[in-house]
N, C-alpha and C positions, 0 to 999 in steps of 0.2 A: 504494500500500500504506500503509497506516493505522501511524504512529507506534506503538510497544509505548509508551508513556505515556501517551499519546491514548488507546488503545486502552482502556487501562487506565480511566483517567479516566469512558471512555463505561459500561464495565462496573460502576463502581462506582456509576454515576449511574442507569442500569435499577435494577440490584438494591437502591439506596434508592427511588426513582421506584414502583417496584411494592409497596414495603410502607408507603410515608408520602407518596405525591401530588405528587413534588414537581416535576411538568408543572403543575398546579394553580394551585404558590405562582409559577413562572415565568410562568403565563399574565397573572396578576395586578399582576406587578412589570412586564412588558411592557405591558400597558393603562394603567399608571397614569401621570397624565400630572401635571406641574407647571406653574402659570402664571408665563407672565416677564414681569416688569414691572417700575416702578421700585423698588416695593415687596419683590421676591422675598427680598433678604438677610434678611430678619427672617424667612424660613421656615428656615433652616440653625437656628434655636434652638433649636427643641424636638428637633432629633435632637443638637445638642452638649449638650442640658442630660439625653438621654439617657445618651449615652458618659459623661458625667460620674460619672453616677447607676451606671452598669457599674463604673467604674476605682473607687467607693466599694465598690461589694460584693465586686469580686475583694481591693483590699488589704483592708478591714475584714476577712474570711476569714483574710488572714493574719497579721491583729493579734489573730485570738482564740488563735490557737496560744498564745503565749503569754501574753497576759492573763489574771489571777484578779480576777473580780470579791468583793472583799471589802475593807474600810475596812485592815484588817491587811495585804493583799498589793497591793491593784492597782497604787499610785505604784511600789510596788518594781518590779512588774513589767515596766512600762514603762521604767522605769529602767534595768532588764535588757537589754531588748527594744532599748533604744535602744544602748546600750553594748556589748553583750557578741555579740548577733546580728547577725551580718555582712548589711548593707545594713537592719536594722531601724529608724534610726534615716531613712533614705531612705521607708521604708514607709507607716513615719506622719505622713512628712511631707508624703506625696505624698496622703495618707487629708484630711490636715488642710485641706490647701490645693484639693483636688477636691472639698469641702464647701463652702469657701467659691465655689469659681469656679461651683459646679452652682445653689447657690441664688443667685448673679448671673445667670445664665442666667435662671434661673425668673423674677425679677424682670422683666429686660428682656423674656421672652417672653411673662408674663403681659401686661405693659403695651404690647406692640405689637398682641396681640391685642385689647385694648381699642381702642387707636386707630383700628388698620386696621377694626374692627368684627365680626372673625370668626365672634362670636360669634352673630350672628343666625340666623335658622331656615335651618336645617336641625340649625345646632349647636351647641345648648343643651344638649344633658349633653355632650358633648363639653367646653364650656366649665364646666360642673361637675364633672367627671371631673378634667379637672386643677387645676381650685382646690383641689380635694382633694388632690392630689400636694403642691400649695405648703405647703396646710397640713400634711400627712406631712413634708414635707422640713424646714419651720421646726419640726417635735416634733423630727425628727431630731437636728437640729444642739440642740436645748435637751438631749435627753439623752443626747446626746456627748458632752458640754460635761464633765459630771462625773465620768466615768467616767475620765479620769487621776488624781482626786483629789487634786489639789493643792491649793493655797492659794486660788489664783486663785479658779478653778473651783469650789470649797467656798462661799467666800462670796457668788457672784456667782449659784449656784445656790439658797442660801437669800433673799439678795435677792429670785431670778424667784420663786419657790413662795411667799411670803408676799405676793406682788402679790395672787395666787391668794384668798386668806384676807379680802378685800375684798369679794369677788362676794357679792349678798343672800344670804341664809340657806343657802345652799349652800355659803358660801365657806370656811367655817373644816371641814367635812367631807370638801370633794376636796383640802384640805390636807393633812391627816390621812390621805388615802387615798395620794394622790402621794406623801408623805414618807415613809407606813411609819413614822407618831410623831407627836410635837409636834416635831420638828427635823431640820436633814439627819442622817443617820448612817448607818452602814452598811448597815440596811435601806432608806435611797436610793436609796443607789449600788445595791444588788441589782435594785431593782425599776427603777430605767432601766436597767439592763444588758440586764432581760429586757427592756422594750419596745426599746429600742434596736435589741437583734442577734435575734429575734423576731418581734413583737406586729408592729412598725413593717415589715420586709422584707417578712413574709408579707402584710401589706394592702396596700402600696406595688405590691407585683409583679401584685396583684390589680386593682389600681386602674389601673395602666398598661396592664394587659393590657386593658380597658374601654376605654381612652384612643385605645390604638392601634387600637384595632378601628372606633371611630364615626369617628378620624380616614380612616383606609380606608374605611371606609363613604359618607363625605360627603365626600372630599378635601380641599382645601386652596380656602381660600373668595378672593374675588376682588375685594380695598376696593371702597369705594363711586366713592374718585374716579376707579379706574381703570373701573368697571363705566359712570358715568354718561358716559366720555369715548368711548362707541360704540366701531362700529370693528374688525375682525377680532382676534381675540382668541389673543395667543401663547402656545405652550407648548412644554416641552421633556421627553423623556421619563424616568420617574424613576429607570427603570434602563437602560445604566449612569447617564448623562448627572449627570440630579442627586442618585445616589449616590455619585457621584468627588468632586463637591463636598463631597459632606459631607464622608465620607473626609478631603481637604485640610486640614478645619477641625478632625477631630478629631486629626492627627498633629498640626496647629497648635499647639490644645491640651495634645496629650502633651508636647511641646516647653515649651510655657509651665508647665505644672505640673513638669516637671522642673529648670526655673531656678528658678523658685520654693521649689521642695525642696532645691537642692541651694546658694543662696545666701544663702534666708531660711526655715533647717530649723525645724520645731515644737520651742518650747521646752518643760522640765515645769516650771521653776521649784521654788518650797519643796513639800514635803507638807503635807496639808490637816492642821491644828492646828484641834479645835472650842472648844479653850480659849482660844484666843488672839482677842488685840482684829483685826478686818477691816483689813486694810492701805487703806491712802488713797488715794480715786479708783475704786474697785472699777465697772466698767465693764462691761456685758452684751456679746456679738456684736455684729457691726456692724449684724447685719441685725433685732437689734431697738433698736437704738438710740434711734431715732426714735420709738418705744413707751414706752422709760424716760426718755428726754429730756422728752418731753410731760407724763406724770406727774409729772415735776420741778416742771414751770411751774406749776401749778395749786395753786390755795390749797386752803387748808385745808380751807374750805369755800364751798360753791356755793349761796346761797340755804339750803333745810335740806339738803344735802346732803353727806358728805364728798368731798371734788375727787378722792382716789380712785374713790371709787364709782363718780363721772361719769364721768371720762376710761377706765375701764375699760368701762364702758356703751358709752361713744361708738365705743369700739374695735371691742365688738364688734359695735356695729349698723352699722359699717364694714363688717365681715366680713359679713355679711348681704347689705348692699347690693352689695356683688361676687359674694355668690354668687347672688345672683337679677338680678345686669344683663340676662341674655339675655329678661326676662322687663319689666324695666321701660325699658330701651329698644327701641323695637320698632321703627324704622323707619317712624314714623307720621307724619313731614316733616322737611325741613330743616333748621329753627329748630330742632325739639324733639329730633333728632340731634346738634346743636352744640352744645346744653347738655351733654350730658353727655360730648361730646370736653373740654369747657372742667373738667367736675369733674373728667377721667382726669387731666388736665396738671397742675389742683389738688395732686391727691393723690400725682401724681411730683414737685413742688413742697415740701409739709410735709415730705415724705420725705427727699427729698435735703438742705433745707434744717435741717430735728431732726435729721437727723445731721450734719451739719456742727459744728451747735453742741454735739452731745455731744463730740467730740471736740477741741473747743476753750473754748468758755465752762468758765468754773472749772474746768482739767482735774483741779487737785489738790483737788475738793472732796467 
């Protein structure tokens, strides 16, 4: 005789199963298989930089309750929020610190899919699908940034937007559009508020839904060195098997964003002041570091060129070049594979290495 819970259980599962499929979604997660190899830990990335991208939307949801995006209310607000509402100051910190851990995710996931070579045919938007994400997720964290409006965040935001104001003939107009003026001010903060909890969700969720779909479509692809070493080929099934794993990695995670909140909670510091002189050292995210560091180094000028102009160039014909890899590396030999393992290493190299030095060359400069 059949459990009344069980029993339960089985009724509720027909009468979803007959109006939304979901023998379908089961058949699906039972076929799908994952390859084991040396290589398999770097596939746990993209579902932890998922979860990440989850625990943002649920607390951000409950940081708008009380958030007023306006130049007159929002520090206050937060200020509230952190002080007076029970576990709100846990909220944002756990908001603060799941941005920074999701777009470390993104980082490391981007660049193992470069390494490992994921990217080759069959999945080229797939590999465009989520550079696209990177770049939502790095808008993300730029117009998060402001939206405590504080000190910090006020001049560290007029610093990024007047990088802006460099680009040829275009650049002093998406200034002006991004600003909402000729400076930050409270139509700023309004207009990344809107793209922030908006503009950015509603394409992010659209873009992932793309993401996940060609990754199901094509699965999970299989390095070169493991492909070229023969040989029967293992795998383990994705449900449950290497759904428990994830699972592991994302309670892991809850755990590490919870020490992290609750030992090294989000500061607000001063309220933003447009009258006042910028305090010393004013410093971007970490994750563009490497970006304002580089701009640092650059002289004035380059030939006839201003060293801004350039190094913004160069940046973005960087971003270029990553978004069409699946297109210029093609698996056309050996050699010509290697080169551009040797640029990926490059390019996690300036990285790590211009942020090293933002954070240490002349801190107080």
């Amino acid at each position: 005789m059949m459990h009344p819970m069980r029993r339960t259980l089985t009724t509720v599962w027909e009468w979803l199963d007959d109006r939304i499929g979901l023998a379908a979604f089961q058949a699906i997660a039972k076929k799908k298989e994952v390859p084991v190899h040396r290589h398999t830990l770097w596939y746990y990335l993209g579902g932890m930089t998922l979860f990440l991208f989850i625990v943002q939307l649920g607390t951000g949801a409950l940081l708008l309750i009380y958030y007023r995006p306006s130049a007159e209310e929002a520090y206050e607000s937060i200020q509230f929020l952190m002080a007076e509402v029970q576990f709100g100051w846990l909220i944002r910190s756990i908001h603060h610190w799941a941005a920074n851990l999701m777009i470390l995710a993104l980082f490391l996931h981007m660049f193992s899919v470069l390494l490992l070579k994921a990217f080759w045919k069959p999945r080229e938007l797939t590999w465009i699908s989520g550079f696209f994400l990177f770049g939502l997720s790095l808008t993300f964290g730029f117009t998060g940034y402001l939206l405590p409006w504080n000190e910090l965040a006020y001049f560290a935001t007029r610093v990024g937007t007047q990088i802006i104001a460099v680009v040829p003939v275009v650049g002093e107009t998406m200034l002006r559009v991004l600003r909402g003026g000729d400076d930050v001010t409270g139509a700023t903060l309004t207009r990344f508020y809107a793209i922030h909890v908006a503009l950015l969700p509603a394409t992010a969720l659209v873009m992932l839904g793309l993401h996940l779909f060609l990754v199901q479509r094509h699965g999970m692809s299989v390095p070169p060195s493991v492909e070229d070493a023969g040989g029967p080929k293992r795998v383990m099934p994705f449900f449950p098997n290497f759904l428990l794993r994830d699972l592991v990695g994302w309670l892991t995670a809850l755990a590490i964003l919870a020490a992290l909140a609750a030992y090294l909670p989000a500061e607000l510091g001063a309220k933003a002041d447009p009258f006042a002189s910028a305090p010393a050292g004013i410093k971007p995210e970490w994750y563009f570091m490497f970006m304002f560091q580089s701009l640092k180094y650059l002289p004035a000028h380059i030939l006839w060129f201003e060293g801004e102009v350039v190094g913004i160039l160069a940046f973005a014909a960087g971003g270029v070049y990553l978004l069409l890899i699946p297109f210029i590396d093609r698996h056309t030999g050996r050699e010509h594979t290697r080169l551009f393992t040797w640029i990926t290493i490059g390019i996690i190299a300036f990285i790590i290495v211009l942020t090293y030095l933002g954070y240490t060359a002349n801190p107080t400069a």
